[in-house]
VOFI-387276 format. One line per field, with one value per residue (C-alpha): residue number from 1; x, y, z; residue in three letters. Coordinates in nm, 2 decimals, m for minus. Layout:
N
i <- c(NUM  ...);
x <- c(X  ...);
y <- c(Y  ...);
z <- c(Z  ...);
aa <- c(ALA  ...);
END
This chain:
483
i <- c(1  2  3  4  5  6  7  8  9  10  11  12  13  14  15  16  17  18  19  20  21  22  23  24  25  26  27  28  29  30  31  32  33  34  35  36  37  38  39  40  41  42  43  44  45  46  47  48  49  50  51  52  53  54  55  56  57  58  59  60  61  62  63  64  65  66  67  68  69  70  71  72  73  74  75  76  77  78  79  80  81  82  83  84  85  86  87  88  89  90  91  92  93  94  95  96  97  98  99  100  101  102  103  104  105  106  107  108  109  110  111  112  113  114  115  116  117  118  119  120  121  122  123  124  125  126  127  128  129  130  131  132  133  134  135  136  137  138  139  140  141  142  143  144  145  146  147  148  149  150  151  152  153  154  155  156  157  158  159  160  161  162  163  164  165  166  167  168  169  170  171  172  173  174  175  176  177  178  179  180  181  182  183  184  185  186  187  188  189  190  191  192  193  194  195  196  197  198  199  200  201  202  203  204  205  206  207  208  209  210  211  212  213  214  215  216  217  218  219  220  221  222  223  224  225  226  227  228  229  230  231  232  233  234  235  236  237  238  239  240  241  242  243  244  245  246  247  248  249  250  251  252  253  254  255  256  257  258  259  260  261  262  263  264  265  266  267  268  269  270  271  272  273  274  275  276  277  278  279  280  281  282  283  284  285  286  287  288  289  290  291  292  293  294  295  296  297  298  299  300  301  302  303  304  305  306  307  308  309  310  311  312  313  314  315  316  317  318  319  320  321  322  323  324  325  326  327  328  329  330  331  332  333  334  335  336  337  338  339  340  341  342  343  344  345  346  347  348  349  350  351  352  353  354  355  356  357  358  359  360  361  362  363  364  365  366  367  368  369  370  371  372  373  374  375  376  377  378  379  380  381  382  383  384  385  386  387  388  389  390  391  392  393  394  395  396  397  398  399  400  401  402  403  404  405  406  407  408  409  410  411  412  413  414  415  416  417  418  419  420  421  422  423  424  425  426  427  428  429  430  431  432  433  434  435  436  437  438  439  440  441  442  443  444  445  446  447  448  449  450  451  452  453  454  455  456  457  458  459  460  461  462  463  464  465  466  467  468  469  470  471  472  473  474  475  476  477  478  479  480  481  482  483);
x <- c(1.41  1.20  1.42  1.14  1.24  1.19  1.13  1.36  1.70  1.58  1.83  1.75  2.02  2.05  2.27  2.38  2.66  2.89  3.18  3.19  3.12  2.77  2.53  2.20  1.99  2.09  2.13  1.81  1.89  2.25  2.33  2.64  2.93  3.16  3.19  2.86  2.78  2.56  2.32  2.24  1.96  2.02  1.80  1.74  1.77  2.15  2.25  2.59  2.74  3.04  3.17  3.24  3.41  3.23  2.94  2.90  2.56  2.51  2.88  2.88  2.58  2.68  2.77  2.50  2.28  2.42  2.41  2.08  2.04  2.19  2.00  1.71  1.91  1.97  2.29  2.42  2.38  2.51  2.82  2.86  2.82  3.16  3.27  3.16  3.51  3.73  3.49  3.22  3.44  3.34  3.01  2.78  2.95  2.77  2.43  2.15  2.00  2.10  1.88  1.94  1.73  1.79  1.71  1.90  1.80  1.75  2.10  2.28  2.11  2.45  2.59  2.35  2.39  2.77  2.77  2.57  2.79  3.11  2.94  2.84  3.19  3.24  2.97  3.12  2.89  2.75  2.37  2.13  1.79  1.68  1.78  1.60  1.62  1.38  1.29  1.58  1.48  1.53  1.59  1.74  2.08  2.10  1.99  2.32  2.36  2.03  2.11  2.46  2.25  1.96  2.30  2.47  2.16  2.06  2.40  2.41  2.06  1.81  1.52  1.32  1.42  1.22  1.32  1.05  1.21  1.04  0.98  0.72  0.77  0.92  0.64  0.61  0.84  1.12  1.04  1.34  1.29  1.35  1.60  1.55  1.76  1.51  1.21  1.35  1.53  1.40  1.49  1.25  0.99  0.88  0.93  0.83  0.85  0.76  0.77  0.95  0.82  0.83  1.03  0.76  0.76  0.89  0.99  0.87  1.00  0.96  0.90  0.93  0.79  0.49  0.42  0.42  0.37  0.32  0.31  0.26  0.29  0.08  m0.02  m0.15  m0.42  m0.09  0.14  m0.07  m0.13  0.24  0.33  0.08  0.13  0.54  0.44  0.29  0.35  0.23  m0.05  m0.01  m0.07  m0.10  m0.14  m0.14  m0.15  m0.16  m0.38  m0.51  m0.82  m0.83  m0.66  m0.70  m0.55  m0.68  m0.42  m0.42  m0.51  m0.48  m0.52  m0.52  m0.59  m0.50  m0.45  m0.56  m0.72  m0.77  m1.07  m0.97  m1.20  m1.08  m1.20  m1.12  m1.20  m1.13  m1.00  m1.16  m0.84  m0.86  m0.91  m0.87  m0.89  m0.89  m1.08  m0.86  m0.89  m1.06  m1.13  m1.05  m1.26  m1.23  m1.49  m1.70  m1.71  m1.90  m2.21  m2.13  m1.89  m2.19  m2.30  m1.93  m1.80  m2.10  m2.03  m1.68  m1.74  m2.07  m1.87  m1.54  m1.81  m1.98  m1.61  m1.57  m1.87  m1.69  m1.40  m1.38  m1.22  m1.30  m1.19  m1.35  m1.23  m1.40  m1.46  m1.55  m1.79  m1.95  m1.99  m2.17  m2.39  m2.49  m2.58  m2.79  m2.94  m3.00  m3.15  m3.32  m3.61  m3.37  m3.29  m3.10  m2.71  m2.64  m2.54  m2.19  m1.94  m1.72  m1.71  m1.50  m1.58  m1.32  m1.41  m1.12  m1.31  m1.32  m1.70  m1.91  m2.27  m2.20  m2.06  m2.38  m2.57  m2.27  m2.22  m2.58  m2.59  m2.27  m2.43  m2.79  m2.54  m2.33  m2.55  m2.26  m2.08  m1.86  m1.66  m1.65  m1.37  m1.38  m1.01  m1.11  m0.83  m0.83  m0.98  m1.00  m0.85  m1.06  m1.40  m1.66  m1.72  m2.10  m2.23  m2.44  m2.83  m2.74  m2.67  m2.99  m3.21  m3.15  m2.99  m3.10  m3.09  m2.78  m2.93  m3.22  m3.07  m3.01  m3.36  m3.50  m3.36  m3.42  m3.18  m2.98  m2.93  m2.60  m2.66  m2.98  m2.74  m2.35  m2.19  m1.98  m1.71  m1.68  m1.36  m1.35  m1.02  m0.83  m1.07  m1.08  m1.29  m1.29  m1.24  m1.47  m1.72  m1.76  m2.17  m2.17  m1.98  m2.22  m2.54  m2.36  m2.25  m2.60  m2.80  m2.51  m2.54  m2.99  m2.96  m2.69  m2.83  m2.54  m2.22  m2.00  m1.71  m1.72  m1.33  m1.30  m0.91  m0.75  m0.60  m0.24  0.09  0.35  0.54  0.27  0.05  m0.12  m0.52  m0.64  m0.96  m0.98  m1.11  m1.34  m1.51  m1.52  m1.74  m1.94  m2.00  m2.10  m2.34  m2.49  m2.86  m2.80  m2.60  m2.85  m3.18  m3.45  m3.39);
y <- c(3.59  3.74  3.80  3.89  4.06  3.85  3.92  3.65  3.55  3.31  3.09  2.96  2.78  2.77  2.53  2.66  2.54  2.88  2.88  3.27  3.56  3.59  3.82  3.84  3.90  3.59  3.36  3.18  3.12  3.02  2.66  2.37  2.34  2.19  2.51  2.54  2.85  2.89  3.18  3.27  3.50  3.61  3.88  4.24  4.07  4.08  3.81  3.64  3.43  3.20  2.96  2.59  2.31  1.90  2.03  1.72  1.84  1.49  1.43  1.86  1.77  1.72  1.41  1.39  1.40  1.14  0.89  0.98  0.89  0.56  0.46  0.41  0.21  m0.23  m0.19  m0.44  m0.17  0.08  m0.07  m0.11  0.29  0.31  0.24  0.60  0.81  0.81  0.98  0.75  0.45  0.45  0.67  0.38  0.26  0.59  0.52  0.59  0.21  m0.09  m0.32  m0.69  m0.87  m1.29  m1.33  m1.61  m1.93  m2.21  m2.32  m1.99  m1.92  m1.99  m1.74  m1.48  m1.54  m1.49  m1.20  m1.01  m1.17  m1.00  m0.68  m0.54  m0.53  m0.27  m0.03  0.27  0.46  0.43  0.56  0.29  0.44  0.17  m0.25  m0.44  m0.84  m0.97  m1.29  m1.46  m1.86  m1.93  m2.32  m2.31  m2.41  m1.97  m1.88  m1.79  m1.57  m1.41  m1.35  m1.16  m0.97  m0.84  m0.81  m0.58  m0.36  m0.33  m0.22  0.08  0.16  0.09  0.26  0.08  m0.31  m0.54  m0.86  m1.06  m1.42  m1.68  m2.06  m2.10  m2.51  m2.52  m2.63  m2.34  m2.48  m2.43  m2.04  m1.77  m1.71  m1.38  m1.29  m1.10  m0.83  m0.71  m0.76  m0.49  m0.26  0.03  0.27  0.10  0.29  0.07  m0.34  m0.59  m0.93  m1.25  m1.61  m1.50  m1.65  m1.51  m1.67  m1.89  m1.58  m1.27  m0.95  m0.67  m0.29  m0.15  0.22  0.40  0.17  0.33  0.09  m0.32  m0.53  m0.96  m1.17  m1.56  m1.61  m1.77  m1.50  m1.62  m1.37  m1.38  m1.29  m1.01  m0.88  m0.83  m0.70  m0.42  m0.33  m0.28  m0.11  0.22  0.47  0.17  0.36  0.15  m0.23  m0.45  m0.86  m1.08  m1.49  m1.48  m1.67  m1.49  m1.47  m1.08  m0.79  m0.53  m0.19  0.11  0.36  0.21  0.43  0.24  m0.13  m0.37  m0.77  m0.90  m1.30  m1.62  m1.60  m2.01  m2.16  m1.97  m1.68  m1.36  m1.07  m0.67  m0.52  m0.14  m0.02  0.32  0.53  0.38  0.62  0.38  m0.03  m0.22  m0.57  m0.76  m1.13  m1.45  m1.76  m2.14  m2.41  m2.80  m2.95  m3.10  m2.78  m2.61  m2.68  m2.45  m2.20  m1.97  m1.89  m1.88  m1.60  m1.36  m1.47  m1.31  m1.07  m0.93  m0.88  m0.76  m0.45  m0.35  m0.34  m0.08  0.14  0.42  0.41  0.69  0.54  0.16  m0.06  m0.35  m0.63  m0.91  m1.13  m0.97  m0.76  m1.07  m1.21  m0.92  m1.01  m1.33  m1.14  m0.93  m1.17  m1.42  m1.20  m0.96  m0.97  m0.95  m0.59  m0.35  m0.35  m0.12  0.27  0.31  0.64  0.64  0.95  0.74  0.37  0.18  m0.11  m0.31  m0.54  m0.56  m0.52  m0.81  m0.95  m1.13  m0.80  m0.60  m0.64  m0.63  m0.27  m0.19  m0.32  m0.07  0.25  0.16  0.15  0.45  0.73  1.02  0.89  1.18  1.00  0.65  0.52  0.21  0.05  m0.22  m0.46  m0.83  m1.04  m1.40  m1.58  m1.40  m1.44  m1.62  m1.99  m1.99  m2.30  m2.39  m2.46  m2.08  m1.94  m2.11  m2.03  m1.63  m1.55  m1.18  m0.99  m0.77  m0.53  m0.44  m0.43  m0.08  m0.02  m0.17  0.01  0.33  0.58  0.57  0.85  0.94  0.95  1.23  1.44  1.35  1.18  1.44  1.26  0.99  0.81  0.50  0.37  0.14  0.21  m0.03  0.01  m0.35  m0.45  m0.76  m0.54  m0.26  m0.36  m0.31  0.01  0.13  0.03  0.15  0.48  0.55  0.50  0.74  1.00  0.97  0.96  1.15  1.46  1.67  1.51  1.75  1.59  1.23  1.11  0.84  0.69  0.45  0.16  0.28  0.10  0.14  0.33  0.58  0.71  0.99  1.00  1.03  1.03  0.98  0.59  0.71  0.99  0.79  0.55  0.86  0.95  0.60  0.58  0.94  0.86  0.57  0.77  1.07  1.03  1.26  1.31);
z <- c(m2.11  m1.80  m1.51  m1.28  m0.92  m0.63  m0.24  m0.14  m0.35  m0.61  m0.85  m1.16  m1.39  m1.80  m1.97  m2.30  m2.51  m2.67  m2.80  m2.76  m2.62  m2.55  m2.45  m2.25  m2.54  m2.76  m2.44  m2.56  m2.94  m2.91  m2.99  m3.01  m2.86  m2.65  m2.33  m2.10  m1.98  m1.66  m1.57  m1.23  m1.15  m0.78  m0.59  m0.72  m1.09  m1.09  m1.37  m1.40  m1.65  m1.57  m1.76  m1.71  m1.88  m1.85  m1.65  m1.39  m1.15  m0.99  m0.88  m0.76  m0.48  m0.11  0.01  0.24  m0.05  m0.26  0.06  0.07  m0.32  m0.32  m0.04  m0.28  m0.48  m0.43  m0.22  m0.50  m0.75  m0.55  m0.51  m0.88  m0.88  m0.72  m1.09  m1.16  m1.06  m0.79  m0.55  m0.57  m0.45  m0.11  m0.11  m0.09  0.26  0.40  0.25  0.48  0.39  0.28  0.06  m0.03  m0.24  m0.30  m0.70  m0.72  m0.81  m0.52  m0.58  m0.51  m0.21  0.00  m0.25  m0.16  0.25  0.20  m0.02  0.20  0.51  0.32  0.20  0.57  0.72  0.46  0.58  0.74  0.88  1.26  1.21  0.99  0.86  0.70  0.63  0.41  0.34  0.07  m0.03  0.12  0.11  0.50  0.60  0.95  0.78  0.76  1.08  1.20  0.90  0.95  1.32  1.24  0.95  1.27  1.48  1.24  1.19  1.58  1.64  1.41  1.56  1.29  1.24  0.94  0.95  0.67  0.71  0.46  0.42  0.23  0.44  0.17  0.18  0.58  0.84  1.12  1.37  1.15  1.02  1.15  1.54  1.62  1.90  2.24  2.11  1.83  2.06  2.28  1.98  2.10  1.79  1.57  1.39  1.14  1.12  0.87  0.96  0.64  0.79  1.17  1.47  1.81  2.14  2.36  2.61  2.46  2.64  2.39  2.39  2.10  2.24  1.93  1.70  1.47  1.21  1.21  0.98  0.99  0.75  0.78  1.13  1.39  1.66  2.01  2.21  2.45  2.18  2.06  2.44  2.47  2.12  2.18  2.52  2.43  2.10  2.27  1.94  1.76  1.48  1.15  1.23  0.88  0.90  0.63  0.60  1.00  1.29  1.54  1.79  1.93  1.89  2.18  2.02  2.20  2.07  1.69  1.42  1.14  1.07  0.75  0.75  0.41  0.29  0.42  0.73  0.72  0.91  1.26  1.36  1.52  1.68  1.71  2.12  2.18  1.87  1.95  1.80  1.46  1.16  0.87  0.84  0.55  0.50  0.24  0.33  0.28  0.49  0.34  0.42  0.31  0.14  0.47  0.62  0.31  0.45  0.76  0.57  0.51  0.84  0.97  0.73  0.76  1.18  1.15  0.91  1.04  1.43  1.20  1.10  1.38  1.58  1.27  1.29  1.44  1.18  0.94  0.63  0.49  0.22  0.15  m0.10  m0.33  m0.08  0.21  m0.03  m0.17  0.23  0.28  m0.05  0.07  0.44  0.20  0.03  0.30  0.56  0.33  0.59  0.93  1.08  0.91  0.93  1.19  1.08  1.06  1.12  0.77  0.55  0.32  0.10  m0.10  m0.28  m0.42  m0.69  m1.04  m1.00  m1.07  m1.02  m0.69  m0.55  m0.63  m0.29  m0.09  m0.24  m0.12  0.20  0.26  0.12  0.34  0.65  0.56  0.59  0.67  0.32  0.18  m0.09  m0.27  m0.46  m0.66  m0.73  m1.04  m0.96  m1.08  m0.81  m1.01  m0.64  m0.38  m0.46  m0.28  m0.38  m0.39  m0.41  m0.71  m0.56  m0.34  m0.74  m0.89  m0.61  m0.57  m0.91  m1.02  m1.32  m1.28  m1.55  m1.39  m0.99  m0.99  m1.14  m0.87  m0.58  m0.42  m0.34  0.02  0.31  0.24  m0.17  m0.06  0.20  0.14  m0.12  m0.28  m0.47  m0.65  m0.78  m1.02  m1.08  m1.32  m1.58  m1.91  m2.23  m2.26  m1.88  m1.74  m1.53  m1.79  m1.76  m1.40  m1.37  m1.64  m1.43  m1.07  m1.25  m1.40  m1.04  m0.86  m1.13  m1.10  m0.71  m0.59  m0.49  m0.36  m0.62  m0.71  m0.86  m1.05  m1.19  m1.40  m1.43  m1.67  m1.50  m1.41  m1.49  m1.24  m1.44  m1.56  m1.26  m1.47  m1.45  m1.83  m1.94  m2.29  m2.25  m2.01  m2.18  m2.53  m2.28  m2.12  m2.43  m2.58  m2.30  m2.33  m2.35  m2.07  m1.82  m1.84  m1.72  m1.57  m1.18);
aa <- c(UNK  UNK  UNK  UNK  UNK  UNK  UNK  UNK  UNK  UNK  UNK  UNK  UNK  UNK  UNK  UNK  UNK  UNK  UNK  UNK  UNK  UNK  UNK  UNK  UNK  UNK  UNK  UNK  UNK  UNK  UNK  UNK  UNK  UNK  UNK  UNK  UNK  UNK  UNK  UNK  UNK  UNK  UNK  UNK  UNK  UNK  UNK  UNK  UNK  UNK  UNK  UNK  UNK  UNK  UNK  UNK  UNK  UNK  UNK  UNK  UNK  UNK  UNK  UNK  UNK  UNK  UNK  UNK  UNK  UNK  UNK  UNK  UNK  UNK  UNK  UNK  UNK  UNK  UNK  UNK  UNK  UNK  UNK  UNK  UNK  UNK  UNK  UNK  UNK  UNK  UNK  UNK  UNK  UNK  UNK  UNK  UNK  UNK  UNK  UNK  UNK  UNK  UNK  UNK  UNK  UNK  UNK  UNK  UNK  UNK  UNK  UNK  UNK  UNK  UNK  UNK  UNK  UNK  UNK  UNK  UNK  UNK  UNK  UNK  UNK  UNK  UNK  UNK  UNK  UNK  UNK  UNK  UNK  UNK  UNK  UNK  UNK  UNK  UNK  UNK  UNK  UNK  UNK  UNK  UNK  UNK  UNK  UNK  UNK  UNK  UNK  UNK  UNK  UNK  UNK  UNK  UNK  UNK  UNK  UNK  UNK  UNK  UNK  UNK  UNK  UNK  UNK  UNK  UNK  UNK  UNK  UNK  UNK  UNK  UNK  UNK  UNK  UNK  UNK  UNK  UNK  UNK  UNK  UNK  UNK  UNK  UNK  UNK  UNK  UNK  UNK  UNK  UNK  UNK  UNK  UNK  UNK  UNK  UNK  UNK  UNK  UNK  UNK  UNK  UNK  UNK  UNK  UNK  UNK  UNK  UNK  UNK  UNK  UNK  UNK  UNK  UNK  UNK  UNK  UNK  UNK  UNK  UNK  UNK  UNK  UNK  UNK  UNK  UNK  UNK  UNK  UNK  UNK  UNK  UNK  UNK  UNK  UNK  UNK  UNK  UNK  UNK  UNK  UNK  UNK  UNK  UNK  UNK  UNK  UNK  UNK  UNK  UNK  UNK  UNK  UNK  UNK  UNK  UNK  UNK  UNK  UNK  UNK  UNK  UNK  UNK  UNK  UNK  UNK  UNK  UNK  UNK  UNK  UNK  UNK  UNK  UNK  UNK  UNK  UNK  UNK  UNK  UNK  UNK  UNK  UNK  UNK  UNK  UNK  UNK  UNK  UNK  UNK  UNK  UNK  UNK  UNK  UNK  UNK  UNK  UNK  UNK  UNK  UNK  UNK  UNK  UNK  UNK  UNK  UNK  UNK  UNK  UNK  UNK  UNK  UNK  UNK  UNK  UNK  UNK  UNK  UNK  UNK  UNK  UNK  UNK  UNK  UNK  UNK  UNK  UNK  UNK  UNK  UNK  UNK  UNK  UNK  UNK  UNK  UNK  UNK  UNK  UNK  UNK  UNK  UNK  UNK  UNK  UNK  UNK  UNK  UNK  UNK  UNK  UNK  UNK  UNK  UNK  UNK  UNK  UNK  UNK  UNK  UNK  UNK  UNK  UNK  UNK  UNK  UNK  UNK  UNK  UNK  UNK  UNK  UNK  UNK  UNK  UNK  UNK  UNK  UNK  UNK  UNK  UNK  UNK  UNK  UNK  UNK  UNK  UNK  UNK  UNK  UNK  UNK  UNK  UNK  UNK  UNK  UNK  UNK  UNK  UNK  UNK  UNK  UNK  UNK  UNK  UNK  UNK  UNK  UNK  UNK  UNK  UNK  UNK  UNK  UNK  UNK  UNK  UNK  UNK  UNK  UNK  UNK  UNK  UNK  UNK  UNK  UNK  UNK  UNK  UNK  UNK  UNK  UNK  UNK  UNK  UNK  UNK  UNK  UNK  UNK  UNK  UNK  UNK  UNK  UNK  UNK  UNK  UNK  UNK  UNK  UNK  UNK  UNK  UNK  UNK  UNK  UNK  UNK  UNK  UNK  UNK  UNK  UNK  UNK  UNK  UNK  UNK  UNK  UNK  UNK  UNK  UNK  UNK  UNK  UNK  UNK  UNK  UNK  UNK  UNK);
END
């Protein structure tokens, strides 16, 4: 055993079990029993062993620290922790957050609203971090429960408030309307709103607030006036499944539209501070406006782009990449796409034919490019419809597209890194990664560091390569070719 000296006092602790004496020199070998023995290696290399009886490390931390813990926890199973021993009864009614999730079936919905109703008297401490409601199936029956749930976590000044109902089947007019008293909370720093709506003429003060997100709500240029201008830390501003028509964010840094954007179009103006936005949406249309659809999504995505030009980091999904495809393909004799700012691309597609152009037209307008990461995820429900006489009159042959183009600016000067994640032997656009890996190996001049991950699992976020090099390798004389 090395007990190396150490400029500062350094603790390291051995569990052992011994029945008897023991010494330094068979510490490591010793085996069973029923005693635990603890060595401590303080400064100067001064070792003690003490012995103890039913070692219990969790229940030994602070109390601060097991708040803390439980605060990760549903509050529903922290609660049943109080089970553990006498001093865990109460532990949970210090927690640092409280999180409530309905997975009840429709007809124990009442059941949930009153559980939680009787649970929160019980909560002991005066300073709330973090309140969470999730999927909690709102009808206006509950909004006096859902008022007294906001209530109770204003008044122990939270920080981080989710409240993500679902008002999946009610009509708008009847979605959770949020009270005067959260619009001017001023300790919030992060707030998630799912199916809320806003008073007619809302007074908003959220001073410290840093990161907002919407989800299904309809959002007047009024509404978004006012949310910003009381939002002055806002930095991190996410929509999804809203309406809108302009955002005016000067001081945003970071912004993500994600869902269905429906038929309405919408606009960013002086959203010079941003660092990062994502582009994760799509636009429905019935089937008489199909005829127009075309020229209205690259019209809202072509203005979305240029208001973007100066942002550093992108990610672009499936449709929004295959919009830009048909802009490619359409107006392949029109003026260039205008040069954009970002040192970083991310494409979230599972990489198909239809994405192909899109892809270049992003690398022609991206001459400063410094990294680009491909994320394959499934995107079956967010692809373009192209209609079939656009497919028969400028199909391509996906195999040969990358033979036919030359290389780009930022291929010649920048593009250092390269990331392709979610990585399948036998995933759908294994053909296309092979033909898009092949032309950034020939024409990236200045790479210096391709990585290839397997598709994670949430419960395994390890990059490992063996798929991946079994396909390098089944690829060899494809992948390699004179530069």
């Amino acid at each position: 055993m090395n007990f190396a000296s150490t400029q500062s006092p350094l603790y390291k602790i051995h569990l052992l079990a011994h029945t008897s004496p023991i010494s330094l020199e068979n510490l490591e070998s010793t085996k069973t029993s029923e005693d635990f023995w603890v060595v401590e290696e303080r400064s100067n290399s001064n070792c003690v062993c003490t012995k103890r009886h039913n070692l219990d490390r969790i229940s030994d931390l602070p109390d601060s620290i097991l708040h803390h813990i439980l605060s990760f926890l549903p509050t529903e199973e922290a609660i049943e922790a109080s089970y553990l021993s006498k001093r865990w009864n109460w532990l949970w009614t210090f927690a640092s957050g409280l999180s409530f999730h309905d997975h009840q079936d429709s007809e124990h919905v009442t059941d949930f609203a009153v559980s939680v109703c009787k649970t929160l008297p019980l909560y002991r401490s005066h300073k709330l971090d973090k309140f969470h409601i999730t999927d909690f199936r709102y009808t206006p029956h509950f909004e006096c429960y859902v008022d007294y749930w906001v209530n109770f976590a204003t008044t122990h000044n939270v920080e981080n408030l989710y409240l993500e109902l679902d008002s999946t089947e009610m009509p708008y007019y009847d979605h959770y309307k949020l009270s005067q008293s959260l619009c001017t909370h001023s300790s919030l720093k992060t707030l998630a709103l799912r199916f809320c709506k806003f008073e007619p003429k809302p007074c908003i003060r959220w001073t410290s607030l840093r990161v907002l997100c919407i989800t299904y709500a309809r959002l007047t240029r009024d509404m978004i006036r006012k949310i910003l201008l009381g939002s002055p830390a806002l930095t991190d501003l996410r929509l999804y499944n809203f309406e809108f028509q302009v955002i005016l964010a000067p001081n945003l840094r970071s912004l993500s539209i994600s869902g269905l954007m429906y038929r309405r179009r919408f606009r960013l103006r002086n959203v010079s501070s941003l660092v990062e936005a994502k582009l994760s949406f799509e636009r429905t249309m019935t089937d008489h406006e199909r005829e127009s659809c075309y020229s209205k999504n690259r019209s809202v995505l072509t203005k979305l782009l240029v208001s973007l030009l100066h942002v550093p980091k992108i990610t672009i999904s499936t449709w929004c990449l295959q919009v830009l495809s048909l802009l490619t393909i359409l107006e392949v004799k029109a003026l260039p796409s205008p040069l954009a700012e970002r040192k970083c691309l991310v494409l979230d597609t599972e990489l198909n034919k239809w994405d192909l152009p899109g892809i270049t037209n992003l690398l022609q307008s991206s001459p400063d490019l410094e990294k680009l990461v491909v994320n394959l995820v499934p995107s079956c429900n967010s692809k373009l419809e192209f209609k079939p006489e656009f497919i028969n009159d400028y199909n391509f042959d996906h195999e040969e597209f990358w033979n036919s183009k030359r290389t780009f600016e930022c291929l010649s000067l920048h593009l250092k890194t390269v990331e392709i994640v979610g990585f399948e032997a036998k995933c759908f656009g294994l053909p296309f990664v092979l033909g898009f890996v092949q032309f950034l190996l020939k024409h990236a001049r200045v790479l210096e560091k391709m990585v290839i991950y397997e598709k994670r699992e949430a419960t395994n976020q390890t990059p490992t390569l063996v798929e991946a090099r079994e396909f390098l390798q089944g690829h060899r004389d494809e992948l390699i070719t004179d530069s």
